[in-house]
N, C-alpha and C positions, 0 to 999 in steps of 0.2 A: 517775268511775271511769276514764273512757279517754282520759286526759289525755296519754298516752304517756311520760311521766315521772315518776313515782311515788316519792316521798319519803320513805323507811322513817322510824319516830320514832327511831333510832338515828343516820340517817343528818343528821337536822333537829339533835339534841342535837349530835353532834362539831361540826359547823358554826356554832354556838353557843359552845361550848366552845373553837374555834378562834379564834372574831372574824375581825379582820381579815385571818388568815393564811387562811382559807377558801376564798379563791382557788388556793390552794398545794395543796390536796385534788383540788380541782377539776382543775390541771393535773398532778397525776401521779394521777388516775382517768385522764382524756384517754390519756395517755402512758403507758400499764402495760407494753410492749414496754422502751420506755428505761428504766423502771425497774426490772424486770424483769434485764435486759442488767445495769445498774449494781450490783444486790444480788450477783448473779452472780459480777462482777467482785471484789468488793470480799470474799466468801465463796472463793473461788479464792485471791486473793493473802493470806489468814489462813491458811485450809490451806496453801498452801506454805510459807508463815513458821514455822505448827508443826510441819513433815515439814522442814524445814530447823534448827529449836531440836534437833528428837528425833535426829538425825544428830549436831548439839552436844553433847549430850549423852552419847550412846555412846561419842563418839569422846575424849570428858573422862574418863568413865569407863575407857575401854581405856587411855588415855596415863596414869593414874594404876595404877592394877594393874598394869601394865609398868613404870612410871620409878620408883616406888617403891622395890619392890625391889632395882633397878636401883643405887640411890643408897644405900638401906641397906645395900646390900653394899660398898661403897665408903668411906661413913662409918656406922658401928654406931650413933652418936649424930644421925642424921636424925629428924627428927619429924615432923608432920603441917605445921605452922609452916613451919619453914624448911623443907621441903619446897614448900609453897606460894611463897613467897617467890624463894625459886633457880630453879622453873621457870616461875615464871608470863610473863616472857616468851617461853619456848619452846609456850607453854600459848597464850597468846593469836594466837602465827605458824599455829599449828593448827585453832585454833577459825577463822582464816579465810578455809581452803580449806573450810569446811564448807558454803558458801552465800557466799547475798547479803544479806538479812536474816532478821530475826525481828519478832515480832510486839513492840512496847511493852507497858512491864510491865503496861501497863491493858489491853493486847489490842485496840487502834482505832484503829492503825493502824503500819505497817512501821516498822522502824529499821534502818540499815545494820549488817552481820553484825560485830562488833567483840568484846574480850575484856570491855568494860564492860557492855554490852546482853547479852550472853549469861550473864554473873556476874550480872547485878539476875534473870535470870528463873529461872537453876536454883540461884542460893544458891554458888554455888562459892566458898569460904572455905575455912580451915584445918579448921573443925569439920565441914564437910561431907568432907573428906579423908578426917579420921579415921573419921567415921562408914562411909563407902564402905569403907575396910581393915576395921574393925572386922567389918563385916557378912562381907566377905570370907574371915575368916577369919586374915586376917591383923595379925602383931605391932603394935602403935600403942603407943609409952610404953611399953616395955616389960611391955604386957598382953597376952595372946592369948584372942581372946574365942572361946570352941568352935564347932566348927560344928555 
């Protein structure tokens, strides 16, 4: 009993179940401080990545609800398509002043804040355009969906 270190059968099975990496246990039991600091870190730099997407996001949304229009009044035949197309490099100058990165599409780690990495994570295409006007309220294909 008073062995001063006591071995839960939980703790005997992972050790087990670990093999040779068991020393790996052992040194970040030791070390719960650094790793602690490090979970920390790496939970920090994901939240700012996604309060960095969600900025992207808004700011995709606001610049389309505004140029939209913008363009359809200019040319009657814009559509979600070329729409995308005509502004997407004014689109991507935008998306980045938004930040610095975003999270990868798998969430594990950063990617620098560019119009590629930002399009794989909120879907920005033509169909999302349209969908965004449509919900809007606004003409798409000469439909207008109610609000």
């Amino acid at each position: 009993m008073g062995s001063g270190k006591e071995v839960s059968f939980f703790g005997t099975l992972l050790r087990v179940m670990l093999g040779i990496l068991s020393p790996v246990l052992d040194w970040l039991i030791a070390h719960q401080t650094f790793v602690t600091v490090l979970f920390a870190l790496i939970l920090l730099v994901y939240a700012l990545g996604r309060y960095q997407l969600g900025v992207a996001f808004h700011k995709t949304e606001e610049f389309v609800l505004k140029r939209f229009p913008e363009l359809k009044a200019q040319n009657p035949n814009t559509t979600p398509e070329s729409f995308f197309r005509e502004t997407y490099p004014e689109w991507e100058a935008l998306i980045k002043t938004c930040g610095w990165f975003v999270p990868h599409k798998f969430d594990l780690w950063p990617v620098p804040m560019s119009g590629k990495s930002v399009k794989d994570k909120i879907g920005y295409s033509s169909e999302w355009i349209a969908a965004l006007l449509s919900r809007g309220g606004m003409e798409v294909d000469g439909k207008r969906k109610p609000r």
